[in-house]
C-alpha positions in Angstrom: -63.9 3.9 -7.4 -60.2 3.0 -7.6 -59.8 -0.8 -6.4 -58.0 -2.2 -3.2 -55.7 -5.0 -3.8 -55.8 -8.5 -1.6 -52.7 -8.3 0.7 -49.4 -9.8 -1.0 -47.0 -12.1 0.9 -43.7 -11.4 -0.3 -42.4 -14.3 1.0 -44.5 -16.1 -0.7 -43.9 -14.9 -4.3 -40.5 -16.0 -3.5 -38.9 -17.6 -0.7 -35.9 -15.9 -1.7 -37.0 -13.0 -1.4 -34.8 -11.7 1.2 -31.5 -12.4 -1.2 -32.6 -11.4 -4.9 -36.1 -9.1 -4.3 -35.7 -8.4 -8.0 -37.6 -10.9 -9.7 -40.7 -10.6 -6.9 -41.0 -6.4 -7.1 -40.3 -6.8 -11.8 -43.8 -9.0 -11.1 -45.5 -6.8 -9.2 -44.3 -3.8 -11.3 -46.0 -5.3 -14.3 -49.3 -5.0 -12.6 -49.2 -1.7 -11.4 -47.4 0.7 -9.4 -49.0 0.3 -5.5 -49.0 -3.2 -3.9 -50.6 -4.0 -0.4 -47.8 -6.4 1.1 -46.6 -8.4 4.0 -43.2 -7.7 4.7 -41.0 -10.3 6.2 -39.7 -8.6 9.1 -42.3 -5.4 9.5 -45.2 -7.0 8.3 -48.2 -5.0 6.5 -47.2 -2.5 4.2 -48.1 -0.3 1.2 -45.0 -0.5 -1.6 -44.7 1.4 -4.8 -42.6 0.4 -7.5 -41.4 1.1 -10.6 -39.1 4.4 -11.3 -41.5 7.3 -12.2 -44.0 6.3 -9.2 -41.0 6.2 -6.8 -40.1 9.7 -7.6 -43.8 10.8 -8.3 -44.3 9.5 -4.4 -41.0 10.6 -2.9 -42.1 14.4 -3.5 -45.8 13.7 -2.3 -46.6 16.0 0.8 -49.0 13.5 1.6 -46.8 11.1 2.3 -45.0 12.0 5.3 -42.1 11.3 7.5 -43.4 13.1 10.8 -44.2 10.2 12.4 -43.4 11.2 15.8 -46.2 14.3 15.4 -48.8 13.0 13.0 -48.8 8.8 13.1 -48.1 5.9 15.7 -44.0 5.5 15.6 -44.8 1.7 17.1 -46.3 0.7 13.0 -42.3 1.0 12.6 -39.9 1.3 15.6 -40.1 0.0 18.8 -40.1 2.9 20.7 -41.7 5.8 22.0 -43.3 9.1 20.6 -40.5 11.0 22.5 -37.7 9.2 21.8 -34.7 12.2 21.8 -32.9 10.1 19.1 -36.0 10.2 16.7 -35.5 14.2 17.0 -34.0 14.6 13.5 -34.6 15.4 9.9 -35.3 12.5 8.2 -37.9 12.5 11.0 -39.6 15.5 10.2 -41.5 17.7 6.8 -41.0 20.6 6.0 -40.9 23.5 7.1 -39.2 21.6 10.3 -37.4 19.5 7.5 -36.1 22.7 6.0 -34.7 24.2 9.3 -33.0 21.1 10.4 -31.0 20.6 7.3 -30.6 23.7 7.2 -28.9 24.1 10.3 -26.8 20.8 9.4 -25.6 22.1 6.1 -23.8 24.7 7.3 -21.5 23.1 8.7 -21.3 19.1 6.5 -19.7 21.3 3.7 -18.5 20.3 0.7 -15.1 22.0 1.5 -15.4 19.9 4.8 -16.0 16.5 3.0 -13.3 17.1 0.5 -10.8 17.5 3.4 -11.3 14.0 4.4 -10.1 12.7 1.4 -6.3 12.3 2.6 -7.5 11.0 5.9 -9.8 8.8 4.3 -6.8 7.1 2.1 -4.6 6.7 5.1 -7.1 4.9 7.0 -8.0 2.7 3.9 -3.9 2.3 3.1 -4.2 0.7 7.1 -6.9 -1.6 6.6 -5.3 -2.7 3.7 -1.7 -3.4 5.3 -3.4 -5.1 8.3 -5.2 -7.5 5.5 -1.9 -8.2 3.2 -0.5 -9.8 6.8 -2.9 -12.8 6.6 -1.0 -16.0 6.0 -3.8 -17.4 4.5 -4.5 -14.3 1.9 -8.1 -14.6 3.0 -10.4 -12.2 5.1 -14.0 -11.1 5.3 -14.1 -8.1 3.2 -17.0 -6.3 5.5 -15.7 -7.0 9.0 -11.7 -6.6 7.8 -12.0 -3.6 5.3 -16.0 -2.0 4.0 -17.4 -1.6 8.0 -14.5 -0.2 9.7 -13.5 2.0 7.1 -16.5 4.1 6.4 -17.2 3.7 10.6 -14.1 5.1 11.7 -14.2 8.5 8.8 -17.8 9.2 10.5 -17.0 9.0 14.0 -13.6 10.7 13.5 -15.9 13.4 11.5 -18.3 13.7 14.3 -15.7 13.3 17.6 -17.0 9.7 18.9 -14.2 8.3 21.3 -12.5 5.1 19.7 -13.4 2.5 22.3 -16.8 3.7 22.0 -17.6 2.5 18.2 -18.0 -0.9 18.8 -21.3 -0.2 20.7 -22.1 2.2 17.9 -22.2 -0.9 15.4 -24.2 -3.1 17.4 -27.0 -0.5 17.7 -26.8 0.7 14.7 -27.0 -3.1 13.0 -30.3 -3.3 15.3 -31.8 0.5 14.2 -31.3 -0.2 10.2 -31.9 -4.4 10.5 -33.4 -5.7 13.9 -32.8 -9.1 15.5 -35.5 -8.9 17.5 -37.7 -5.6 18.5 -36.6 -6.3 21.8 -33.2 -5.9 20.6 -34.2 -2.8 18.2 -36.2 -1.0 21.3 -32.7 -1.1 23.8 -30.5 0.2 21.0 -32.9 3.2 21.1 -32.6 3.7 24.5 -29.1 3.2 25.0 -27.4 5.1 21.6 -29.5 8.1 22.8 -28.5 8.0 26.1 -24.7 8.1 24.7 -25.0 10.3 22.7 -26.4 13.0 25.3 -23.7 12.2 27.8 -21.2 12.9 24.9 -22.9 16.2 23.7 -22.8 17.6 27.1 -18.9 16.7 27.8 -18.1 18.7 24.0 -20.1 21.4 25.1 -18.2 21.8 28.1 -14.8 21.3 25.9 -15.4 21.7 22.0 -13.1 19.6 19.6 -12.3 20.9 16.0 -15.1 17.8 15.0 -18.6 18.5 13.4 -20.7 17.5 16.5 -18.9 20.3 18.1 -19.7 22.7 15.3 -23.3 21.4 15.4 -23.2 22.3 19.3 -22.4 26.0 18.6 -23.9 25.9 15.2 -26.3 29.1 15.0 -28.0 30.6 12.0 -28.4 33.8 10.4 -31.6 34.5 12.2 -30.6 32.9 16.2 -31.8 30.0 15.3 -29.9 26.6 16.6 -30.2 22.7 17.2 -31.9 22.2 20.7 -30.6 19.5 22.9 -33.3 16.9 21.5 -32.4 17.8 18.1 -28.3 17.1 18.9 -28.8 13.7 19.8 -31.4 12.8 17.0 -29.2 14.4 14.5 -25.8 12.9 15.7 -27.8 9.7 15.9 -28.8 10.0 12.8 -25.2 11.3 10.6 -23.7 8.1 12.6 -26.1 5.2 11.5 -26.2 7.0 7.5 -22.8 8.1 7.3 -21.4 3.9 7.2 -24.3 2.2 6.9 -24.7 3.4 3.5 -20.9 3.0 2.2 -20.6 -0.5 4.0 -23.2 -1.9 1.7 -21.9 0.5 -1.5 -18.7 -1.4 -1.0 -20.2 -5.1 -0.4 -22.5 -4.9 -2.9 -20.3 -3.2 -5.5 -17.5 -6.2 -5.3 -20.2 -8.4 -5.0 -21.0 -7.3 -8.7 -17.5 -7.1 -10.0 -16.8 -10.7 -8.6 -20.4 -12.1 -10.7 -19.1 -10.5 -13.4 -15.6 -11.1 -14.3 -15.4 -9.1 -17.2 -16.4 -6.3 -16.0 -13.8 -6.8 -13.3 -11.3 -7.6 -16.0 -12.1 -4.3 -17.6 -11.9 -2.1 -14.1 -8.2 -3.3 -13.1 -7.4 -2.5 -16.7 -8.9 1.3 -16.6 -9.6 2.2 -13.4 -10.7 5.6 -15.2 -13.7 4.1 -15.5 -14.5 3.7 -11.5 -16.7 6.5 -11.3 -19.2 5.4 -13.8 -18.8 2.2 -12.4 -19.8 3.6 -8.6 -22.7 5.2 -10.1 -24.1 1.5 -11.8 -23.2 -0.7 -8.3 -25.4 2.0 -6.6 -27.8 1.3 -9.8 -27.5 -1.9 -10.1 -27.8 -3.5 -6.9 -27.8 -0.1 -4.0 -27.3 0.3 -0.3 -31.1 0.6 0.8 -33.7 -1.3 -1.0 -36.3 1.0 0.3 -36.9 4.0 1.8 -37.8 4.6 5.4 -41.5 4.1 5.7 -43.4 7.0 4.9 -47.3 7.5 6.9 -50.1 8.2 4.5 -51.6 11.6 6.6 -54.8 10.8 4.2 -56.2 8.6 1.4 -53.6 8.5 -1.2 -54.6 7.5 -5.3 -51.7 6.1 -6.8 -52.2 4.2 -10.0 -55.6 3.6 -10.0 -55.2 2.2 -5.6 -55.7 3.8 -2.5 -53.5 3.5 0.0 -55.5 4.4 3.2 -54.5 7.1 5.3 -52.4 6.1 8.6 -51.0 3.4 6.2 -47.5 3.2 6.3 -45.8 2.9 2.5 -42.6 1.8 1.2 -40.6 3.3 -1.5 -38.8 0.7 -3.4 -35.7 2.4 -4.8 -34.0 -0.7 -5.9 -37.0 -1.6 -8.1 -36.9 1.9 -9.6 -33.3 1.4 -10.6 -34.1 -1.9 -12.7 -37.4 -0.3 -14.4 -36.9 -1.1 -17.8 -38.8 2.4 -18.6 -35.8 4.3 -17.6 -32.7 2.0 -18.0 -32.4 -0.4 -20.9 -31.5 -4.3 -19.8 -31.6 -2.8 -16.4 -30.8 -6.3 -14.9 -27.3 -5.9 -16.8 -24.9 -4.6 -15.1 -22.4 -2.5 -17.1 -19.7 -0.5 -15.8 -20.0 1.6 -18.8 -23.5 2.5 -18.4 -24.8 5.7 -18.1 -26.2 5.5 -14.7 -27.4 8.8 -13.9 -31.2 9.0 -12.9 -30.7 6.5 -10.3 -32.5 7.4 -6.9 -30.3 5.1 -4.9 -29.3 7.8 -2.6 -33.5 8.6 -2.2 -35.0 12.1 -4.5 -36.6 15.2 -3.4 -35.8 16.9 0.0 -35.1 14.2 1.4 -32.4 12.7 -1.0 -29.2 12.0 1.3 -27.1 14.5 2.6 -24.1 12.6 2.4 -24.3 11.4 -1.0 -21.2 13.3 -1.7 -19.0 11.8 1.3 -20.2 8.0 0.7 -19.5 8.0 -3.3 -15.6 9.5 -2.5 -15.9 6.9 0.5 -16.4 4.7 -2.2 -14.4 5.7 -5.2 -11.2 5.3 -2.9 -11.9 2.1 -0.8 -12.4 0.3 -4.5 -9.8 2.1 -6.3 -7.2 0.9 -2.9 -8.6 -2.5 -2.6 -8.2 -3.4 -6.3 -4.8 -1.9 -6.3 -3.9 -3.6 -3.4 -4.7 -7.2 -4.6 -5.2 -7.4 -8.1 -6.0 -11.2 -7.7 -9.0 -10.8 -5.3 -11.9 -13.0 -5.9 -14.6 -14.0 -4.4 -14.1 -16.4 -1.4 -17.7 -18.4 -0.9 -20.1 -18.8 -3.4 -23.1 -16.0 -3.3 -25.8 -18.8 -2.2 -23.3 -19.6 0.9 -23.7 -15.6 2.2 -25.9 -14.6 5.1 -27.9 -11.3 4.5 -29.2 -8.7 6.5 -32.8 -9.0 7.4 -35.7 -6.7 6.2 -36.0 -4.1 3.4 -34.5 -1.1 4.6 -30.4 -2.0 4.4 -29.1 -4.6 1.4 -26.1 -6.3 2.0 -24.4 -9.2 3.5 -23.2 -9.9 6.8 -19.9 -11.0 5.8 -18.2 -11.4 2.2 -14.9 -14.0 2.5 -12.5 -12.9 -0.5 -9.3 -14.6 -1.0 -6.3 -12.8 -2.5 
């Protein structure tokens, strides 16, 4: 009979957990690849770690992300079963999974992405000029230049109205890292509610922008996004399509500043910035783990069984330091190959916009370390204030001075 593990306070391994997990999931990895944990912000959990057991898991059909039809959404969200904004794909298995991106594919196209490229610049080149006007040659890199960035190419993308994407930050910062669940449970009322008003006014008058195209999007066989599954899936291109690049960008100077030499050696060849994007995603990604998955029975991993209605955790960014698949994986080297990293998630569900957030990223970094080829680092790393829980790495602000 495979044995059940004592419950793990993560906190307790290391009270620094929330600001270098590394060290606490390496331990854990060494005894195995399923650990029954408290979590310091959603309490108990199931994690795996380790790279072949996160991948192994990710394509489990047992472990599912139909929470809304086959577990409790309250064991993660503070909301309701029939929350419209829940109505999405990262919400659902196949074959509902299937049809849903699917029906989103046809229209986030690769020829669509690549045509934001020039728009993408000018709005970086802006951000950029509005930064070089400081006096003082300082700035916080996430509120001045990685958040509106990446925020402003998605809602642009999807037709949100500019005075509108302030309230789009502040419930998306609840949805992905909560203040409070009272906090997290009126961003889920409110962002939905938006987002059905704005559906119904592009219905009435389509844009040329891809909530639009989603509107009238229809398949080969009649098929098409019902109103539930507009808002869910607007909801959800909005919080993943800056979320994501916000931290790739933090994170990724973050490294470069930590390690001067490798900084030294980017200004110098900035040919090497795509391997380079591929080991900050590596090295130190986005999302530490993935959106909890329900157990829909008892699952053996490892020699433990994770009980069904449990929910589990996928911890990609212990994968991406498993010493089994990347040598001195706590290195971090531009010049690494990188590939085989699941920062972006594996399997169906492996992110959609993968494509957008890594040209997102090559030309925000390229830009900024044009721009100022004398930025550093403007507080020390034990000085910055990090975003709660384990879904979203990255730091609320990061000073730089130029």
């Amino acid at each position: 009979m495979a044995a059940q593990p004592t419950v793990v306070d993560l906190l307790e391994l290391s009270p620094d957990f929330v600001r270098d997990p590394y060290p606490v999931y390496a331990r854990l990895r060494e005894q195995g690849p399923v650990h029954h944990v408290w979590t310091p912000d959603r309490g108990d959990m199931w994690l795996i770690v380790g790279h072949e057991a996160c991948r192994t898991a990710f394509a489990d059909p047992r472990l599912s992300r139909d929470w809304r039809r086959s577990g409790n959404i309250s064991q993660i969200i503070n909301t309701g079963q029939d929350q419209p904004g829940l109505a999405h794909m990262l919400m659902a298995d196949p074959p509902d999974h299937t049809r849903l991106r699917r029906l989103v594919a046809r229209e986030f196209t690769t020829r669509r992405i690549e045509g934001l490229a020039p728009r993408i610049q000018q709005i970086a080149d802006e951000l950029l000029d509005a930064m070089e006007q400081n006096e003082h040659r300082t700035a916080d890199l996430v509120d001045a230049f990685a958040f509106p960035l990446p925020m402003t190419v998605i809602c642009e993308l999807l037709g949100v109205p500019e005075l509108d994407r302030a309230a789009f930050r502040a419930w998306s910062s609840e949805m992905v890292a909560r203040t409070s669940p009272e906090a997290e449970a009126a961003a889920y009322e409110e962002m939905p509610r938006y987002l059905g008003e704005l559906i119904g006014a592009k219905r009435a008058a389509p844009g040329d922008d891809l909530l639009s195209a989603l509107i009238h999007a229809v398949d080969d066989g009649g098929d098409r996004l019902s109103p539930e599954e507009l808002v869910g899936m607007s909801l959800l291109l909005l919080i993943a399509g800056h979320e994501t690049t916000v931290n790739m960008i933090g994170n990724g100077m973050r490294a470069l500043f930590a390690h001067p030499d490798q900084l030294a050696d980017l200004r110098a060849d900035l040919g090497l910035l795509d391997g380079a994007i591929e080991e900050m995603l590596r090295y130190d990604g986005p999302v530490e783990t993935c959106t909890e998955r329900l157990a829909l029975e008892d699952v053996e991993m490892g020699g433990v069984v994770i009980p069904a209605n449990s929910a589990v955790l996928i911890a990609m960014a212990d994968a991406d330091r498993d010493p089994a698949r990347f040598a001195d994986p706590d290195r971090f080297d531009i010049r690494r190959d990188a590939r085989g990293h699941i920062a972006f998630g594996h399997g169906l569900h492996h992110c959609l916009g993968a494509p957008l957030a890594r040209m997102e990223g090559r030309i925000a970094l390229r830009s900024l370390l044009e721009r100022f080829p004398r930025l550093a680092a403007g507080a020390d790393e034990a000085e910055l204030a990090w975003l709660p829980g384990m879904l979203i790495r990255g730091v609320r602000q990061l000073p730089v001075r130029w």
